[in-house]
N, C-alpha and C positions, 0 to 999 in steps of 0.2 A: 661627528665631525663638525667644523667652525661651518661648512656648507650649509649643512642639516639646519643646525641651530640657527643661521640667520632665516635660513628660508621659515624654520618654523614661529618666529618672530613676525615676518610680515605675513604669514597667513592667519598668525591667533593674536589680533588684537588685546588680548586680555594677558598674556605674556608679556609682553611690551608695554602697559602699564603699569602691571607688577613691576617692572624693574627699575620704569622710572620713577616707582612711586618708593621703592626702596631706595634708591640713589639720591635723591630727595632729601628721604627721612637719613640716611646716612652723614649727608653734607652738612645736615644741620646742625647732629649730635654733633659732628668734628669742630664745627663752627662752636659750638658752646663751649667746646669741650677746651678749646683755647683761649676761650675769650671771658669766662666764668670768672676765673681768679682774679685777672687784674680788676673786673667790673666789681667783684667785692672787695678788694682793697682800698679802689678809689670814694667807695661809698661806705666806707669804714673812719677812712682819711676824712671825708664831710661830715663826720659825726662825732670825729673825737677820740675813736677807738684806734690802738696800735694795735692789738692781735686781733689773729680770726682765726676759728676754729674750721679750716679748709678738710678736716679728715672727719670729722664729725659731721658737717655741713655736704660735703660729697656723699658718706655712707647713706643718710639721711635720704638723699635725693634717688638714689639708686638701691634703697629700698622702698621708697614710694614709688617707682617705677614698677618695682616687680610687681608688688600689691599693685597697680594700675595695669599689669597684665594677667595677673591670676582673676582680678574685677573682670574685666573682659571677658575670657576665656571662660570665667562660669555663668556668666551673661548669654555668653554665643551658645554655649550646649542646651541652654534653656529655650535657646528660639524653635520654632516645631522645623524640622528638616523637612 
């Protein structure tokens, strides 16, 4: 129940930073995620360039992302438990 869940929030500290630390990281991705494109066009426009490659330049970024969590993930399994 929503009961449960909050009371379980203020008694495990460590839940409740997980969440805001995901809320966080969520805000931020939406925040780029809107403001990426005009910020490369205007810095296209300073340079002299009419096109931009936004579907190349996006895949790009969110396949260094994965590869920046598969990096991690076999980083973490190598720490001694």
């Amino acid at each position: 129940t929503l009961i449960h869940s909050w009371s379980r929030l203020l008694t495990e500290p460590v839940l409740l930073h997980l969440g805001i630390l995901s809320s966080l990281y969520e805000a931020t991705l939406y925040a780029f995620v809107f403001l990426w494109t005009p910020a490369l066009e205007s810095r296209a426009q300073a340079a002299g360039r009419s096109e931009i490659a936004h579907g190349k330049i996006f895949s790009l970024m969110m396949l260094f992302k994965a590869v920046g969590s598969r990096v991690f993930a076999s980083g973490l399994a190598r720490l001694p438990a």
